[in-house]
C-alpha positions in Angstrom: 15.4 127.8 123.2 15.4 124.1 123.2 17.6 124.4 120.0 20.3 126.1 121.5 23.5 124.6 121.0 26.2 125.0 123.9 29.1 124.0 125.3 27.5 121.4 127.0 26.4 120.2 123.7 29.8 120.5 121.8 31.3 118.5 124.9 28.8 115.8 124.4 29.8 115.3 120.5 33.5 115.3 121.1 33.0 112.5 123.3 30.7 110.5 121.3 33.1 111.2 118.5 35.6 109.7 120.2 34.3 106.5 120.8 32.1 107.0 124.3 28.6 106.0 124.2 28.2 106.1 128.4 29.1 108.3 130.8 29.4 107.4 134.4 29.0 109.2 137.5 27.1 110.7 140.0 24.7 114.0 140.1 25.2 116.5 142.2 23.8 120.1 141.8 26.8 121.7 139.8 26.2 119.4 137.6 22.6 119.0 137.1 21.7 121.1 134.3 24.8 120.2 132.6 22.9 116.5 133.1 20.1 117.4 131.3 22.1 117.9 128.2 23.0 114.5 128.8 20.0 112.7 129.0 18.5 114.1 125.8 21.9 113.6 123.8 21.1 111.3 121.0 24.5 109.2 121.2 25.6 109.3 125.3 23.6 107.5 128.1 23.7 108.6 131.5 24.9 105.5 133.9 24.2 106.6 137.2 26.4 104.9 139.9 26.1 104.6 143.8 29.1 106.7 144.8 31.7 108.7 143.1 34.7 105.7 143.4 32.6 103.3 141.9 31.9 105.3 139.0 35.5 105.5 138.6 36.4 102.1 138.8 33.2 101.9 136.5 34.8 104.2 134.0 38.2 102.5 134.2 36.7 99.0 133.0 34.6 100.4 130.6 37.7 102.0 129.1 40.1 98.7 129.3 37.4 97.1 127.2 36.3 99.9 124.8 39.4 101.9 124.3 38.5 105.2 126.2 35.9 106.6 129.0 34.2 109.6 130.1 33.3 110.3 134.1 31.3 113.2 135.4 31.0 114.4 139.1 30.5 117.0 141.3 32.5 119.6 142.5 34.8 119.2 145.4 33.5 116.5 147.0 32.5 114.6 144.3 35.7 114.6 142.6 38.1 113.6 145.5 35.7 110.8 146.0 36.7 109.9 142.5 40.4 110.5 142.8 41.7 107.3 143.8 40.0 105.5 141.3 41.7 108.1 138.7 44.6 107.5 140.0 44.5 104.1 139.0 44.0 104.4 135.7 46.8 106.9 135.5 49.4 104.4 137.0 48.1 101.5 134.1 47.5 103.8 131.0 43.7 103.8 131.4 41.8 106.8 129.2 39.1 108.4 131.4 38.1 111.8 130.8 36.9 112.9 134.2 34.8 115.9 133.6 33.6 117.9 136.8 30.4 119.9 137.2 31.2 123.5 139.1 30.0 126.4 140.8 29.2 129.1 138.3 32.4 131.4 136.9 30.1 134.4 138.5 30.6 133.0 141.9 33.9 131.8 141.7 35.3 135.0 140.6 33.7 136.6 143.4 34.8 134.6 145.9 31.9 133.1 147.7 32.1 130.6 150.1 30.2 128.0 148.8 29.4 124.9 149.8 31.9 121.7 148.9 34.7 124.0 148.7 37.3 124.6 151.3 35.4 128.4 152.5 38.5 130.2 151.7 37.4 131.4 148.6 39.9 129.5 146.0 38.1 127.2 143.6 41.2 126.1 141.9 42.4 123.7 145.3 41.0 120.1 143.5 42.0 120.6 140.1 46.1 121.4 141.7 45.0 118.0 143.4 44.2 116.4 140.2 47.0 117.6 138.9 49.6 114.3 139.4 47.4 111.9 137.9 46.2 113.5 134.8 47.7 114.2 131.7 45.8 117.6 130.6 43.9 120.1 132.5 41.6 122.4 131.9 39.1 124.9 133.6 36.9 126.2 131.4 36.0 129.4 130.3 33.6 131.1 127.8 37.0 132.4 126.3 38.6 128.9 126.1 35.6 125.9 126.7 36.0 124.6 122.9 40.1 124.6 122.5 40.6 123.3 125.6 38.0 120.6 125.5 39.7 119.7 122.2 43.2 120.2 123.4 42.4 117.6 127.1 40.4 114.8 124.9 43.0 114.8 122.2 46.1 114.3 125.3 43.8 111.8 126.6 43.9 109.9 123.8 47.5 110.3 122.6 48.8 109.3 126.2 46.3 106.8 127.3 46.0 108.2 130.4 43.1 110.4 132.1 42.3 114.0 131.5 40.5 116.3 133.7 37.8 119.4 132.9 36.4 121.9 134.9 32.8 122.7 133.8 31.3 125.4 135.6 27.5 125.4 135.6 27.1 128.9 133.7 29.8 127.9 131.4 28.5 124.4 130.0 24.8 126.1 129.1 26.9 129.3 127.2 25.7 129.2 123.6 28.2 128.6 120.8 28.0 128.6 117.4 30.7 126.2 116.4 29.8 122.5 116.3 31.8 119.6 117.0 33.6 117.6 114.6 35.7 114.3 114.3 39.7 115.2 115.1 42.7 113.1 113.7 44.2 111.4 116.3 47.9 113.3 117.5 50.2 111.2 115.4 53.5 110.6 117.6 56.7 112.1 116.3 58.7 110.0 114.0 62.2 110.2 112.8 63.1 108.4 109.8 66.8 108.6 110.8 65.7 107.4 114.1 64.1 104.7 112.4 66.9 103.5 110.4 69.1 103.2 112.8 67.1 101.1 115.0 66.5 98.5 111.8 70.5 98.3 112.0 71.0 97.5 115.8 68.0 95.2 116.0 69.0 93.5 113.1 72.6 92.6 114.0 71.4 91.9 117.5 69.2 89.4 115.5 71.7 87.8 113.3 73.7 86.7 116.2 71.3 85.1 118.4 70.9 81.3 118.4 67.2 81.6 119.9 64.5 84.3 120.4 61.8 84.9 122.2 59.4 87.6 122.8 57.5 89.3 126.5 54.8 91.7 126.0 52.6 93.5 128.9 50.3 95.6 129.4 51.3 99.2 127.0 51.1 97.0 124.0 47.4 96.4 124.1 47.1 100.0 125.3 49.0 102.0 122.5 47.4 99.5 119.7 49.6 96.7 118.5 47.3 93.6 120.3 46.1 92.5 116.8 49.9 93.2 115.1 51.1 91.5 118.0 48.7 88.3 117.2 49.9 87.8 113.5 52.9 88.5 114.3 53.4 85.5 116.5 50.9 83.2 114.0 53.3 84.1 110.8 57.0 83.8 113.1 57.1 80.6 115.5 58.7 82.6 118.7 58.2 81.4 121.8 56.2 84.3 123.7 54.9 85.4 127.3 53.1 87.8 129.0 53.1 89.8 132.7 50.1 89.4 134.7 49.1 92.9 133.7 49.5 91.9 129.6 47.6 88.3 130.4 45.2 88.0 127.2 47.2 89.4 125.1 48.1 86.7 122.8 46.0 83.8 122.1 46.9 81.7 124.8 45.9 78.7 122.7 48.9 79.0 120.2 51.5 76.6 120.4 54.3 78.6 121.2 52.6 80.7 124.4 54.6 79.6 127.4 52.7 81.1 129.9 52.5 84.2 132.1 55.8 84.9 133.0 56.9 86.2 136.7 60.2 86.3 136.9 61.7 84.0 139.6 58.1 82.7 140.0 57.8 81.6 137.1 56.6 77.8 136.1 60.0 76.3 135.1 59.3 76.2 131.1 58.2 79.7 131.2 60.5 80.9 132.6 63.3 79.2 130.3 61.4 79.6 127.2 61.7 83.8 127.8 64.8 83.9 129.9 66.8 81.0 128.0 66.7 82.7 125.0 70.1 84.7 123.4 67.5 88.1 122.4 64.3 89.1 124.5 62.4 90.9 122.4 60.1 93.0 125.2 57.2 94.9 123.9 54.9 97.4 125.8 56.8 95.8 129.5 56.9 97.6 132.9 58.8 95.6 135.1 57.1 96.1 138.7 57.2 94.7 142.0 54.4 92.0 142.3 54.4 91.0 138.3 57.9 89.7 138.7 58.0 88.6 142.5 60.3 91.1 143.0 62.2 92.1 140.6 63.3 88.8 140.2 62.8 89.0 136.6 66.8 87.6 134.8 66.4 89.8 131.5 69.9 91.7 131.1 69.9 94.9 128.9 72.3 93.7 126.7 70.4 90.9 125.7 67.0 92.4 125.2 65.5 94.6 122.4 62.9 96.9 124.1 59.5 98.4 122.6 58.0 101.1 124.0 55.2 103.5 122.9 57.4 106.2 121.7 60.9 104.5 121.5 63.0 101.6 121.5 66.5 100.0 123.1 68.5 98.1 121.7 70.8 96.9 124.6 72.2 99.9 125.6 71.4 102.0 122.9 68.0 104.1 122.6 66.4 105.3 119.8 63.8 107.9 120.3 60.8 109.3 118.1 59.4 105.7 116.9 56.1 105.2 117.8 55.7 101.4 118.7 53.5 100.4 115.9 56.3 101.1 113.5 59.0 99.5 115.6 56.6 95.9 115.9 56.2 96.1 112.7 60.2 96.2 111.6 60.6 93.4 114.2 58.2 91.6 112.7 59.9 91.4 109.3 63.1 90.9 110.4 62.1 87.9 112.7 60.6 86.9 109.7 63.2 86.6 107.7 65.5 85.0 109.8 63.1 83.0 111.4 64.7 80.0 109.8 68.0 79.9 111.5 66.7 79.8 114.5 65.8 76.0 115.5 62.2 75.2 116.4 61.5 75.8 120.1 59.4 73.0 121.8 57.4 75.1 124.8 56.4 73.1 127.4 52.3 73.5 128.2 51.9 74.1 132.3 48.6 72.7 133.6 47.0 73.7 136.7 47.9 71.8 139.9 45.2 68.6 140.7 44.1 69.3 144.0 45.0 66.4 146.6 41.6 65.5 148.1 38.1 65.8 148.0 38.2 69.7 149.8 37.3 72.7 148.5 40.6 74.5 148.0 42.8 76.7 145.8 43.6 74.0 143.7 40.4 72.5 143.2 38.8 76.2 142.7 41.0 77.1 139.9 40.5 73.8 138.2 36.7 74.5 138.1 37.0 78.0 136.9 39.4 76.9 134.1 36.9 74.3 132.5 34.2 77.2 133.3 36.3 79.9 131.0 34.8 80.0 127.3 36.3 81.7 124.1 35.6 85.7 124.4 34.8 85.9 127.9 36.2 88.5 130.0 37.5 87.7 132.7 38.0 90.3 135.8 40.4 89.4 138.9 40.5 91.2 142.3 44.2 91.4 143.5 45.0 88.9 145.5 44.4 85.3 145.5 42.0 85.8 142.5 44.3 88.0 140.1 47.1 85.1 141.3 45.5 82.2 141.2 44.3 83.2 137.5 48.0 83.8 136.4 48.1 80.1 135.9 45.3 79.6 133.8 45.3 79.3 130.2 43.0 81.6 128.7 40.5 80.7 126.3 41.0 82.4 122.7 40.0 86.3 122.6 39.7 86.1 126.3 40.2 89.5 128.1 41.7 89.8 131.5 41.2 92.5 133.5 43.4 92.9 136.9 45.3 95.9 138.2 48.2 94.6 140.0 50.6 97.9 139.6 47.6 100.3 141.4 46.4 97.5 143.3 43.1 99.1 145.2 40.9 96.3 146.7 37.8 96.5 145.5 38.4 98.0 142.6 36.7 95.2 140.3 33.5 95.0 141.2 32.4 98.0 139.7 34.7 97.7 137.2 33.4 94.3 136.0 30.2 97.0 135.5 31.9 99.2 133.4 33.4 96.0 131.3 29.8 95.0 131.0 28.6 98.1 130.2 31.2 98.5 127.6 30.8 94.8 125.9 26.9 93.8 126.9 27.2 90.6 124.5 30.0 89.4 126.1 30.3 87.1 129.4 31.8 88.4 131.8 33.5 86.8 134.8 34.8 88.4 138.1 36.4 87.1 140.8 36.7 89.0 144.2 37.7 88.3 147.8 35.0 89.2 150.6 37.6 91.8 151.8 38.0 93.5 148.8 34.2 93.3 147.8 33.0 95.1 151.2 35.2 98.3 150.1 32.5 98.6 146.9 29.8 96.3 147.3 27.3 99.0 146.0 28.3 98.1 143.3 26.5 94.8 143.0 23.2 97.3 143.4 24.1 99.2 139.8 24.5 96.1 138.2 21.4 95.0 139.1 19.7 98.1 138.4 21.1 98.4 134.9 19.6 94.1 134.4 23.6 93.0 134.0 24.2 89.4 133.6 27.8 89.2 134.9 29.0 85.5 137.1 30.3 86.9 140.1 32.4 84.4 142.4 32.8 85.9 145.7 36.1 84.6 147.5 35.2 83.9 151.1 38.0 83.1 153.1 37.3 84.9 156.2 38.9 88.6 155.8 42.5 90.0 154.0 44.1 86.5 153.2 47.2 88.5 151.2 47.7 90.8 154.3 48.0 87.8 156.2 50.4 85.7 154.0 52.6 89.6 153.9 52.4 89.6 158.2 49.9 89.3 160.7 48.7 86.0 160.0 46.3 86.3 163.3 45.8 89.9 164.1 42.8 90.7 164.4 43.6 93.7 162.2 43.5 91.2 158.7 39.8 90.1 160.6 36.5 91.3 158.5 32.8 91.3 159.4 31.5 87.7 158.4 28.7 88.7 155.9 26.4 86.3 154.4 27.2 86.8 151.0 24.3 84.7 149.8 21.0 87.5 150.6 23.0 90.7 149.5 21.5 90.0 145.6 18.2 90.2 147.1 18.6 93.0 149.3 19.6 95.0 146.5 16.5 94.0 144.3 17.8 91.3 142.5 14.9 88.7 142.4 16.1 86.9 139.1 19.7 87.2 140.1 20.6 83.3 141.1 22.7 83.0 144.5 24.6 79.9 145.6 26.8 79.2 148.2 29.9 76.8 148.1 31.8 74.7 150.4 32.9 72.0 148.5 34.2 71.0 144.9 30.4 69.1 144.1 28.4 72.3 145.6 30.7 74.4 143.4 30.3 72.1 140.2 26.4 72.5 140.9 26.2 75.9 141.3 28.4 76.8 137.7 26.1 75.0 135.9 23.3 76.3 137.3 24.7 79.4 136.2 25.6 78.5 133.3 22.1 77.0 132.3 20.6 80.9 131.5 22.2 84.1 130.6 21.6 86.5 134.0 23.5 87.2 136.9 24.7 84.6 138.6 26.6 85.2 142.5 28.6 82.8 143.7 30.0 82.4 147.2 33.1 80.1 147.3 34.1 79.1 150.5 38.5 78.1 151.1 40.8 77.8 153.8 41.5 81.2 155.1 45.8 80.8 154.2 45.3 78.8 151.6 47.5 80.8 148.9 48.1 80.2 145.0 52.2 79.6 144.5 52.4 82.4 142.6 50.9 84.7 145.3 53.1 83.0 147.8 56.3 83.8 146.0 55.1 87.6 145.9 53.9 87.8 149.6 57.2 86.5 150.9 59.1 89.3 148.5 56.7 92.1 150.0 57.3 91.2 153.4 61.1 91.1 153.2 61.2 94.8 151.0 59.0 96.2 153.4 60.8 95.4 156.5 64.1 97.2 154.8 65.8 93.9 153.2 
């Protein structure tokens, strides 16, 4: 018996074969036996998290560092646990496969009013839910299990965005006989005509500009073109950018990066190296509220060539059916060869701010954390203050930066800063949350310390929601949190080698990161600053928020 091969099993191998060595999640008894399959499986390890939102936040890390993720829960209410956290990686492109455990087909087609379902009966309630935030569904059958798990992992994949599989119990043990295999990824539809005619818009468009320069975001590194993107700029001497959501892109340390660009908020250079220019080239771009202060971004159609995954714009002409690594790679060679018309470009390097005194504040903060960065960190930044603040700095080479500024749920990096460790255990990696946002998932510190993770967490105490407050309320008591202390939750959570430090000014702070950085193990840092003391950047975007949402 313990050679039978079932759909469990085949499910198993078509993740593994697609590049997912851990699954996340949380048991629950639809999904128990289905969990045994997982545990003996020679190429997936079970990582058991503390709720069913942190595993999803857990998956979504692990998938914006390794390229794809798997997430199993329970039925019902297991999966709406988990639904936000889906939800998120729907809105930024994210790749999770969220597969949950159900009651048996027998009961369901019966009827029974079972437990975690609504008692009336209909089993099909959550996956309608799921519905709006996932690419492909499927609820599987002993008629349909293999198809359909081929069919949701391969949309998955194609669309960077997550899938969702229901599993009933009696379904994932049903014998089958076919084994899984390795699928070609979906190539996108081309058109050669398409094609053509894009090569002759972008390259009169081209020949008439004085000066070009090139934004990319987030969809480039998610569709595939980060390392064309790199040569690209090496080879061709453009002056380039990214959105928050794209920071890490590009090797920040080239001479012609100008910084992260943010529209109206934008340091001065930056925003005339991308926005002075006669031709934007804009690759993999969203343009959405708090990346460019409010749509204060000055990038005319008519003067932009646009990249997307499966089309392009040339002013105000579209072309569709060209997947985006073609379309990079024509830009490429025609920025290349008339690279030499256009005059070199001197981008002006921004540096961080000097703080004014000896106190512990934004200023000062950011300064430490910017001679604290090393080459191929990742770095992970709550929104707020911390994904704000870190617009300004200037990454280390291959440093990845992990925010999610379009979604925006607080709390959502701690246990993603798990998944990102889980996904890349040789790298460091760095988070940086508020208190607010780390009291929404704080069990999350407890997995990491279970699993022996090494991340350096600083903790951002500065008394409660400090970006609610700069958007309105400034003293309700509503932007108010319970004061913690930060310091003993390590402890409390069984982490005896894990080193804790509290810090209230720029020498306690100095101390404590090289403490940390004296041995490779987790390292949690409280840092405490002024409760409205704001980066520029974030202050620009608070003021924008608060005037759209009172109607202006």
């Amino acid at each position: 018996m313990d050679n039978i091969y079932t759909v469990g099993d085949y499910l198993l191998d078509r993740l593994s074969f697609s590049g997912i060595s851990e699954l996340f999640g949380v048991p629950g008894d639809y999904n128990l036996k289905f969990l045994d399959s997982v545990i003996s499986h020679q190429q997936i390890t079970w990582i058991g998290c503390t709720n069913e939102l942190n595993a999803a936040y857990g998956a979504d890390g692990y998938a914006r560092t390794k390229g794809i993720a798997a997430l199993l829960t329970t039925f019902g209410v297991g999966e709406l646990s988990a639904l936000n956290g889906i939800a998120g990686s729907y809105a930024e492109y994210v790749p999770v496969i969220h597969i949950v455990g159900a009651p048996p087909l027998s009961a369901q087609r019966k009827g029974e009013l079972l437990h975690h379902t609504l008692g009336d009966g209909d089993f099909s309630h959550f996956m309608r839910m799921s519905q709006p935030v996932s690419v492909a569904q499927a609820s599987l059958t002993p008629e349909n299990a293999l198809a359909e798990i081929d069919r949701v992992i391969e949309d998955v994949i194609y669309s960077s965005r997550p899938g969702y599989l229901l599993l009933p119990s009696d379904v994932a043990a049903l014998p089958v006989s076919t084994r899984a295999h390795a699928i070609p990824a979906r190539q996108p539809a081309f058109s050669a005509s398409s094609l053509e005619a894009f090569v002759a818009a972008a390259d009169a468009r081209l020949r008439s500009a004085g000066r070009v320069s090139l934004l990319a975001d987030f969809l480039a590194e998610r569709f595939g073109v980060k390392a064309a993107l790199e040569q690209w700029m090496e080879e061709v001497p453009l002056a380039h950018s990214t959105l928050l959501m794209g920071k890490g892109l590009f090797n920040e340390q080239q001479p012609n990066f100008a910084g992260t660009y943010s529209g109206a908020a934008s340091a001065a250079s930056t925003k005339e190296a991308i926005e002075g220019a006669d031709v934007v080239i804009s690759i993999g771009v969203k343009f959405t509220d708090t990346i460019t202060a409010g749509f204060t971004q000055q990038l005319p159609a008519e003067k932009c060539i646009d990249l997307q995954p499966f089309s392009a714009r040339v002013g105000n002409q579209i072309f569709h059916q060209l997947p985006l690594e073609k379309t990079v790679s024509v830009l490429h060679r025609l920025t290349a060869e008339r690279a030499d018309q256009w005059p070199p470009y001197a981008v002006k390097r921004t540096t961080l701010p000097q703080p004014a005194d000896d106190s512990l504040d934004q200023y000062a903060f950011w300064q430490q954390i910017q001679a604290f960065l090393q080459p191929g960190d990742v770095l992970v930044a709550e929104q707020g203050t911390a994904c704000f603040g870190a617009a300004a700095l200037n990454l280390p080479q291959d440093c990845q930066f992990v925010v999610q500024p379009l979604w925006g749920s607080i709390g959502f990096t701690l246990p993603a800063a798990f998944g990102v460790q889980i996904a890349a255990p040789d790298r460091r990696v760095v988070l940086l949350i508020g208190d607010g946002s780390a009291q929404l998932t704080l069990q999350g510190l407890g997995a990491a310390i279970r699993y022996g993770l090494p991340p350096v967490i600083f903790v951002i105490n500065n008394q409660g929601y400090t970006v609610e407050r700069a958007i309105h309320g400034e003293t309700q008591r509503y932007n108010d949190i319970a004061q913690w202390n930060w310091t003993q939750f390590p402890a409390a959570f069984g982490g005896k080698e894990v080193f804790s430090a509290r810090a209230d000014s720029p020498q306690a702070l100095k101390e404590a990161i090289e403490q940390a950085s004296a041995k490779r193990r987790m390292a949690w840092i409280e840092v405490i600053l002024p409760k409205m003391d704001i980066p520029a950047l974030l202050d620009s975007v608070t003021r924008s928020l608060a005037k759209r949402n009172s109607g202006e």
